[in-house]
N, C-alpha and C positions, 0 to 999 in steps of 0.2 A: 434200199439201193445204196450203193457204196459214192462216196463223194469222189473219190478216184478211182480210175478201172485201168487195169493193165492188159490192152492184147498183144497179138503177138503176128502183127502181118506177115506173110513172104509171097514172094513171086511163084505162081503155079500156069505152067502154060501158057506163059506173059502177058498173066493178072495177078494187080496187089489181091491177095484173097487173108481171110487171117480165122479161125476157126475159135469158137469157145464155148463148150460142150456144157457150161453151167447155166447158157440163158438157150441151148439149142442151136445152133449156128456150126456151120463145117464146110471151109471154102466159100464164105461170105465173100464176097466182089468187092473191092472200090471202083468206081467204072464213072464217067461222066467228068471227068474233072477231077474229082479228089485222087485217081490216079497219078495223075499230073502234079499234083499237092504233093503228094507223096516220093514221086521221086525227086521234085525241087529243095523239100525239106532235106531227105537225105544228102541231097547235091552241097546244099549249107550246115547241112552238119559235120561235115566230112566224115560220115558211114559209110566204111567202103563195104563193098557185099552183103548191101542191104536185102537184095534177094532172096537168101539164103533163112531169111529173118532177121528182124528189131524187133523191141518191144518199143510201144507207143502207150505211153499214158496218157490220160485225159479225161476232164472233168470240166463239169458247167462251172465254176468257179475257180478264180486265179490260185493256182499254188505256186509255194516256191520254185523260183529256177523254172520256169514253166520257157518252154522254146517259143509257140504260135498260138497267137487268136485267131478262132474264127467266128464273123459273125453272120448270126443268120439274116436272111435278107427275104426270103420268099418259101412258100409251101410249091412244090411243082412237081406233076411225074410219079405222084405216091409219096415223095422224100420230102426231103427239106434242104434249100441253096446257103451254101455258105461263102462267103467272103472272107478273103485272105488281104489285108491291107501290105503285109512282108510280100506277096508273090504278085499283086494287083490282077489276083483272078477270083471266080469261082469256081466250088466243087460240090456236086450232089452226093449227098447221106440217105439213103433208102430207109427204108423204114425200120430195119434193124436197128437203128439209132433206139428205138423204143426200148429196146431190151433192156436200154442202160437207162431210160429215163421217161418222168410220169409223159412229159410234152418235149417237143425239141426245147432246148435249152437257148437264149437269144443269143450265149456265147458257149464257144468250146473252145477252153484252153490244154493244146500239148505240148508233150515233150518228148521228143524222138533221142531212141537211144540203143548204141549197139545190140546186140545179143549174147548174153557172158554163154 
């Protein structure tokens, strides 16, 4: 498994969905919260037409330049809850999160960024 993963969200039917055909995945959902995450992060990041696609890095360990931590906080619903201490909310990760890793991670650090 890669220490860094790059997807590539965009708005479909007004849902973040983001597809990646290397672990199986095609219009994957954020829904529950991490939706919300996800447009506040863009809101601070200033990406405009974020819709359209970003890409979103992220990895259980701090890299450089890294934008948000999230941490985990509860198993609930199949997923796993995370905590945003920048947005003082939470947002659930379904189980997809597996794809990328052996257990959920206690942290996920990203970094939101345009789409060249």
């Amino acid at each position: 498994m890669n220490a860094l993963v790059a997807i590539y969200p965009y708005n479909h039917n007004g849902l973040w969905v983001f597809d990646d055909e290397s672990v199986g995945l095609d219009k994957e959902p954020f829904v529950s919260g991490a939706d919300t995450l996800i447009d506040r992060a863009l809101h601070a990041k200033g990406i405009q037409n974020g819709e359209e696609g970003f890409r979103l890095l992220f990895s259980a360990g701090e890299f450089p330049d890294y934008d948000f931590r999230f941490t985990h906080v509860r198993e609930g619903n199949g997923g796993d809850w995370y905590y945003s201490d920048d947005f003082q909310m939470e947002g659930w990760l379904c189980p997809a999160l597996l794809r990328y890793f052996e257990s959920a991670p206690s942290e996920v650090f990203t970094k939101f960024e345009p789409r060249e």
